[in-house]
C-alpha positions in Angstrom: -77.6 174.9 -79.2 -78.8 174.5 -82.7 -82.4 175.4 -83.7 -85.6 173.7 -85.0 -88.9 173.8 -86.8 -90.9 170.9 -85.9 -94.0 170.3 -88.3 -96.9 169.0 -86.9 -99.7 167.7 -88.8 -103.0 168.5 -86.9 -106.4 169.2 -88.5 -107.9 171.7 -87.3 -104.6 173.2 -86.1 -105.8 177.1 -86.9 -108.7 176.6 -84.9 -107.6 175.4 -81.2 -109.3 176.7 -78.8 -107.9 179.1 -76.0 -107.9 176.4 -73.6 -106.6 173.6 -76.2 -103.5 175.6 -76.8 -103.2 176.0 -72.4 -103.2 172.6 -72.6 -100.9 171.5 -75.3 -98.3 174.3 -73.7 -98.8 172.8 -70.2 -97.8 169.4 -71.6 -95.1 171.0 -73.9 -93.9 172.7 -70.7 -94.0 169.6 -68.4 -92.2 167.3 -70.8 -89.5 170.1 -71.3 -89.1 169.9 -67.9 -88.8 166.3 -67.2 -86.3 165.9 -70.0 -83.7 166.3 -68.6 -81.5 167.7 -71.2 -81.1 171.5 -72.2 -84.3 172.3 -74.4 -86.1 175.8 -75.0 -89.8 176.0 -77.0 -89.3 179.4 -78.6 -93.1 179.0 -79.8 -95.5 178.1 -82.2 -97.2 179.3 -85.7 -100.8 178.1 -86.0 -101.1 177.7 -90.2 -104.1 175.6 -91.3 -103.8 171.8 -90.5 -100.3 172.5 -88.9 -98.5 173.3 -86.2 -94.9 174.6 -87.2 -92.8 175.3 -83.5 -89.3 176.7 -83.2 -87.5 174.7 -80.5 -84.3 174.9 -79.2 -81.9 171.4 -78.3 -78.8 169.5 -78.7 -80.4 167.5 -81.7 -83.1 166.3 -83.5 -83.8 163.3 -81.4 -84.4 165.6 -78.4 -86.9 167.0 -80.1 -88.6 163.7 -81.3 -88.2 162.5 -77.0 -90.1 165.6 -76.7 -93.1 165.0 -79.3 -92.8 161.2 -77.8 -93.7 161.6 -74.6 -96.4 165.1 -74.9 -98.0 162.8 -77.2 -97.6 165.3 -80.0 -96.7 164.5 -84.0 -93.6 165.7 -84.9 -94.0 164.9 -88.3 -90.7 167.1 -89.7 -87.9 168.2 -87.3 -85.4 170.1 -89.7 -82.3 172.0 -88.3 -82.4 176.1 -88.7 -79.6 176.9 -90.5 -79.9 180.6 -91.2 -82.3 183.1 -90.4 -83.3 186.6 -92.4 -85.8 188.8 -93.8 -86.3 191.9 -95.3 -83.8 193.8 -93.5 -80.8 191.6 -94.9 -81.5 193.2 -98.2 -79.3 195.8 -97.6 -76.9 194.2 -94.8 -73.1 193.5 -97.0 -70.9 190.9 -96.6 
């Protein structure tokens, strides 16, 4: 199954509260459930204003049925294509 990041536009978003981000992953985990469709929430990066989650599912609109009914933005959903960091430096082809 191909990967996402989904950006969400929240203000405030670096400074949810313990129980504000139980919440929003209760929801998160009660829609994934109800969907009915293979779908995996890797997690979540808190930056500033945003909300930037990794989630796995067959395709972009899953992930927008997802943000639809958690009552979340999903303001960007853009497919993973490759993954790498420092360590691919010195990996050859």
């Amino acid at each position: 199954m191909p990967k996402f990041i989904v950006e969400r536009n929240i203000p405030g978003a670096d400074k949810l509260s313990a129980e504000e981000l139980s919440d929003i992953s209760a929801m998160s985990n009660a829609v994934v459930d109800g969907l009915g469709v293979p779908y995996v929430w890797h997690h979540t990066y808190a930056a500033g204003d945003k909300l930037y989650c990794v989630h796995e599912a067959e395709s972009a609109e899953d992930i927008y049925r997802h943000a639809e009914k958690g009552g979340f933005p999903a303001d960007l959903v853009s497919e993973i294509k490759s993954t790498f960091g420092p360590e691919t430096a010195s990996k050859t082809g």
